[in-house]
N, C-alpha and C positions, 0 to 999 in steps of 0.2 A: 504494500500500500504506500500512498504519499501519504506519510504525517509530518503533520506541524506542531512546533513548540513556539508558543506566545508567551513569552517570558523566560528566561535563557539564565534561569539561575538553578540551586542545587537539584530542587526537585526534578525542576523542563530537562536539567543536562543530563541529572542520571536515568531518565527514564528514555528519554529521546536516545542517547548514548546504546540503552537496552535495547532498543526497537529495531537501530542502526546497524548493531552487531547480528541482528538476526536478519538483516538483508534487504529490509525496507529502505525507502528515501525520506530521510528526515532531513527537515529545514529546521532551524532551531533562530528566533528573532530576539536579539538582547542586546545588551552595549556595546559600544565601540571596543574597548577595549577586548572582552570574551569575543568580538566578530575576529578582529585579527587575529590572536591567538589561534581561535579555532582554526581561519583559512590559513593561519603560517605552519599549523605543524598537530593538527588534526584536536580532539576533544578529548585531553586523558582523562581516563576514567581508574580510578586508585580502588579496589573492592580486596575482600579478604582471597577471594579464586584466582585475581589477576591485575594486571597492571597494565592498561595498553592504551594508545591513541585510538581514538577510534574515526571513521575519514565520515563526518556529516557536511552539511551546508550551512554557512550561518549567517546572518543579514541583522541589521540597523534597520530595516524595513519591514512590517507586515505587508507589504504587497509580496515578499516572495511567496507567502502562504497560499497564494490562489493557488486553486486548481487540487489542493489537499483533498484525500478522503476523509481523514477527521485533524481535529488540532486540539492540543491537549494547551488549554488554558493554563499558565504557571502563571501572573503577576501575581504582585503582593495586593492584598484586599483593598486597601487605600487607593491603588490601582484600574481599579474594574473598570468603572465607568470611562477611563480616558481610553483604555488601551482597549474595549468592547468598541468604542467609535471606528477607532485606526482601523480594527479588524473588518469590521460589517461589509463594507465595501467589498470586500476582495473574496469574501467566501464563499463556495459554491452552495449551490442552492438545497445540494442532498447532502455535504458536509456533516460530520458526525462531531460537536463540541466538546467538550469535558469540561468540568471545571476540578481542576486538580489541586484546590486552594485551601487554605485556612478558614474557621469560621464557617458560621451553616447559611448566609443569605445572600451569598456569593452569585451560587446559580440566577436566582430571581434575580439581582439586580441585573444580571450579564443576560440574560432573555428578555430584558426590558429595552437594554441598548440595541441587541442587534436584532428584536421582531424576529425571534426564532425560539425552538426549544434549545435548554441545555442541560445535559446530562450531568448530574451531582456523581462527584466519585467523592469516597472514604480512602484516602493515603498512608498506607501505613512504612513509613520507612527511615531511615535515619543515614544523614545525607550531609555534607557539606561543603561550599567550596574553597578548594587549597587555592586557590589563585583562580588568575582567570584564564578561563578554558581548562579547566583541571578541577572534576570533582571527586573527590572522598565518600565511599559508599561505607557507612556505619554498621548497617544492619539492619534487616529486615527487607520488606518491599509491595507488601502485597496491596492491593486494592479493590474494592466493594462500588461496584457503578450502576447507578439506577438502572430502571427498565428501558430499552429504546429498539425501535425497529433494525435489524442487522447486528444486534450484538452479538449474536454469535460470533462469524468472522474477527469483529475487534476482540473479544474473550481469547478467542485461539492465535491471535497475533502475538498478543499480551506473553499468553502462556508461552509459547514457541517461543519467546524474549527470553523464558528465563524470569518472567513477571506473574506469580500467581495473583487471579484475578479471577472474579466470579460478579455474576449478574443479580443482582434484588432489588426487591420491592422493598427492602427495608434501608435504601441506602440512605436516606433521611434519616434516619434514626442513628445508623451507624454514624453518619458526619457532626449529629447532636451527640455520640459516644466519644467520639474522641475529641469532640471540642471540650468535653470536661475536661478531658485531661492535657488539653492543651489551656485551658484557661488553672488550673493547678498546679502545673510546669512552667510554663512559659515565662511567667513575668518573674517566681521566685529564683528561676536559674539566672535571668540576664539580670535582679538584683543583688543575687548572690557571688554571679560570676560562677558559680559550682557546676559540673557534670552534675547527670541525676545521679548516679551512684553515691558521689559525695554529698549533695544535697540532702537526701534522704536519710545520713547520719545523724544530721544536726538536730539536736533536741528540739523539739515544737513543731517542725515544718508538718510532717505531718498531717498535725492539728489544724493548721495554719490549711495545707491544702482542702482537708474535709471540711473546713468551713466553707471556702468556697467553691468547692462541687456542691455543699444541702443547697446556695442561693441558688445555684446554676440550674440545678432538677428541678427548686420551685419554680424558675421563669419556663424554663419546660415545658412542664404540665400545665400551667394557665397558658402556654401559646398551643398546648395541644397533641405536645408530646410527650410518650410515656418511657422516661429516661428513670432508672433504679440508680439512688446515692450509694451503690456497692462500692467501695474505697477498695476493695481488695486487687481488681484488675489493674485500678489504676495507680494502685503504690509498688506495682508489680513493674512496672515499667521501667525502674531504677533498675533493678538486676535484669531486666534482659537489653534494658539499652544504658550501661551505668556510664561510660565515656561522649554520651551525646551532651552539647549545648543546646539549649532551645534552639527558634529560627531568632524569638526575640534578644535571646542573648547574643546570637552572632547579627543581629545586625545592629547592636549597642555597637560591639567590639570594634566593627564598621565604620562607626559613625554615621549609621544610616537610620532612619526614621524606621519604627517600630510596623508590628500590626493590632499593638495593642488597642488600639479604638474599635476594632473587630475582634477581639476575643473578650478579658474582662472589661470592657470599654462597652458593649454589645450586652452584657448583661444588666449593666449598671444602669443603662439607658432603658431596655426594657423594662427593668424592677420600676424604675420609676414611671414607667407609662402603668405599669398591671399595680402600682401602690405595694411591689415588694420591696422588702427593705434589700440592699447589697452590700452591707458595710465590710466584707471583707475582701467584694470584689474592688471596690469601689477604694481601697486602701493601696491596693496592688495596680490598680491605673491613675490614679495620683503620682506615686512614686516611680511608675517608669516614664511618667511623663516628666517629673523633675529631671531625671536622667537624662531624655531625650532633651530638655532645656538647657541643661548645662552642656551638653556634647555640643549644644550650638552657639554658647557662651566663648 
């Protein structure tokens, strides 16, 4: 197949990177910088099986994207709506979307720009970039993609990648499962600076995360979904991914602008439309917002 990556950071590079190595034509759309790299000397890919270049296309432009069978959405949530405009234009008309992003309101907004459906995927992976054109695969990889006309075919691409991936009706639910535990990771790692391995040592955090997963399942359930405050899978995450940095931690490190306004940012905002209280989400986007102010100081 022609696939497209709209957004050409850890996630777009290592999956695109997967797709590539299994013999599709991937175009991958990101900075100037990651664009040369990539055309100077191919997109290394660093994983625990291997270490290699691998030969994609890569562009400063979403017009290379016409003509794709599907494109796998990567911007940052903050993102959506500029980088859904640039795209609309160029996409064919039977184009299969993904939104392969952080955050559960992603897809909707991104269907809103381009007057089309988009397919919600659940991401499960751990990923980062060592430079540019050079991503670091952590561990793990799989993903959960709504229901859509032709998923077959994309399923067994995925899978042939080297990419478990399976089709449901519950992928909404899944993308509200792991936005807890990206809203109880996220912001204590890049304030902490900690791996989850080491985070998880510290006396309190914890407590600190369970507090804000109960707010998170209450905004949930009043928007309609039926999400379980079970703490156990998601303190679980430390030991099978104990050397990952959030994404918000790495893009602190960066000095790049967060997506905390789309994870506890997202909660905080809804409790106060539904009259729930969020006082411990609402503590943790405070403070990576001070961060994000002094990195601008």
């Amino acid at each position: 197949m022609k696939i497209g990556v709209m957004g050409a950071g850890a996630v777009g590079s290592y999956y695109g990177a997967m797709l590539a190595r299994a013999g599709h034509e991937v175009t991958l759309v990101g900075r100037a910088p990651f664009v040369e790299r990539v055309r100077a000397a191919g997109l290394q890919v660093t994983s625990a099986g291997f270490d290699v270049a691998v030969d994609v296309q890569a562009s400063t432009e979403p017009a290379a994207l016409a003509g794709c069978d599907v494109v796998l959405f990567c911007v940052k949530s903050r993102d959506t709506e500029l980088a859904g405009r640039l795209l609309a234009p160029v996409l064919r008309p039977d184009c299969v979307v993904l939104s392969f992003q952080n955050g559960v309101d992603n897809p909707e907004r991104l269907a809103a720009v381009l007057g089309r459906a988009v397919v919600p995927v659940a991401v499960y992976v751990g990923v980062e970039m060592a430079g540019p054109g050079h991503v670091r695969h952590l561990g793990r990889g799989q993903i959960i993609l709504g229901e859509f006309a032709g998923s077959e075919v994309v399923v067994q691409a995925f899978a042939a990648a080297g990419i478990p991936a399976e089709v449901s009706a519950q992928a909404r639910l899944a993308q509200w499962q792991k936005f807890l535990t990206n809203c109880a990771y996220n912001a204590l790692s890049a304030l902490s600076g900690l791996q989850y391995g080491a985070l998880l040592k510290v006396p309190g955090v914890d407590r600190v995360m369970t507090d804000v997963v109960i707010e998170c399942v209450a905004v949930a359930h009043a928007l309609g979904m039926a999400l379980s405050p079970d703490m156990e899978p998601i303190l679980a995450l430390a030991d099978t991914m104990p050397d990952q940095w959030s994404s918000t931690a790495q893009d602190l490190m960066r000095g790049k602008p967060t997506e905390i306004e789309h994870l506890n940012g997202y909660v905080v905002r809804k409790g106060a439309e539904l009259g729930l209280p969020t006082p411990a989400n609402a503590v943790l986007l405070a403070l990576v917002r001070a961060r994000e102010a002094a990195a601008q100081e």
